[in-house]
N, C-alpha and C positions, 0 to 999 in steps of 0.2 A: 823753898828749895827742896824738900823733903816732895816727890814724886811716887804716888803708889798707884800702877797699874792694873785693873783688873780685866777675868779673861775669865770665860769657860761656862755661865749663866746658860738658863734656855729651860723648854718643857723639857719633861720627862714621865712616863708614866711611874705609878706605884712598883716599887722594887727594880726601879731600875738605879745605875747607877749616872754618877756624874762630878767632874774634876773640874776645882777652880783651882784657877792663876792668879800670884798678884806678884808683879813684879816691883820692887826699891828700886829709888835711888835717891841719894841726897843724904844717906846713912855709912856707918860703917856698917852694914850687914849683920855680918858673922859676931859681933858684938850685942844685939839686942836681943830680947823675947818678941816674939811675933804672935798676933791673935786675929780668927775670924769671930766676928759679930755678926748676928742676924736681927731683924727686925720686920714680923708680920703685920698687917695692918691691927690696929689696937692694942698693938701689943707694945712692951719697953724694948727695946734691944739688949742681948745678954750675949753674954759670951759664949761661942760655941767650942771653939777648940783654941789651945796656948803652947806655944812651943818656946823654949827658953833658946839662949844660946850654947849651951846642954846638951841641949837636942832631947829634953824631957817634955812632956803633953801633959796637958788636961784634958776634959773633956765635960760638958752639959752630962748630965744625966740620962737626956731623952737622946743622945747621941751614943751615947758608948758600946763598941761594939758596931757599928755602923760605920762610922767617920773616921776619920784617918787625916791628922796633921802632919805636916813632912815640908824639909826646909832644903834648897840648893843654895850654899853659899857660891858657890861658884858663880851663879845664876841671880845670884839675888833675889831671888824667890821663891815664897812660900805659899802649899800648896794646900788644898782642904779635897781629900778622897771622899767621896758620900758615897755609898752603898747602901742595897734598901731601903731608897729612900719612900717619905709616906706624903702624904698629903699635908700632913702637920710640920712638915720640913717648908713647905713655901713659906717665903720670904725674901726680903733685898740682903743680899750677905757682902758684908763688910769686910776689910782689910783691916787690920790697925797694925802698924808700924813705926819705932819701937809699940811696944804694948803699954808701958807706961810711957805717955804721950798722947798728945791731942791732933795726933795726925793719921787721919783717913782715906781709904778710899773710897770711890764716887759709890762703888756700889753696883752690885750686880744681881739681877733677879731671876731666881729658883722658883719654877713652878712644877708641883708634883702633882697630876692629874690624868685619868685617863680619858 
């Protein structure tokens, strides 16, 4: 029941920017924490950015300062802003919705390369 859409993946050279989509449904929205995950090859998946229902952030350490979480309840969807991004940002970047919860998106791939 739980539906999480994603949108926005694709190349991009070093220091450019780029904006992912993930659209709910199946949730009360404006009621949960929302978080992006990423996962390089060999790598674990960690959490990149967390937004409550708040509308309070976290953020990775190798992101802050770069990234930007941002949430439309209206919209049902929440958003991950990347700026400057580097090479070390490629990965499949994840939705998770609620964030505590086991429910995903399919995943959408960030490649930072010139």
């Amino acid at each position: 029941q739980v539906q999480l859409v994603e949108s926005g993946g694709g190349l991009v050279q070093p220091g450019g920017s780029l904006t992912l989509s993930c659209a709910a449904s199946g949730i009360i929205f404006r009621l949960h924490g929302l978080g992006w995950y990423r996962q390089a090859p060999g790598k674990q998946r960690e959490l990149v950015a967390s937004i409550n229902s708040g509308f309070s952030t976290t953020y990775t350490d190798s992101v802050k300062g770069r990234f930007t979480i941002s949430r439309d309840n209206a919209k049902n969807t929440v958003y991950l802003q990347m700026n400057t991004l580097k090479p070390e940002d490629t990965a499949v970047y994840y939705c998770k919705a609620p964030l505590n919860s086991a429910f995903w998106g399919q995943g959408t791939q960030v490649t930072v390369s010139s």
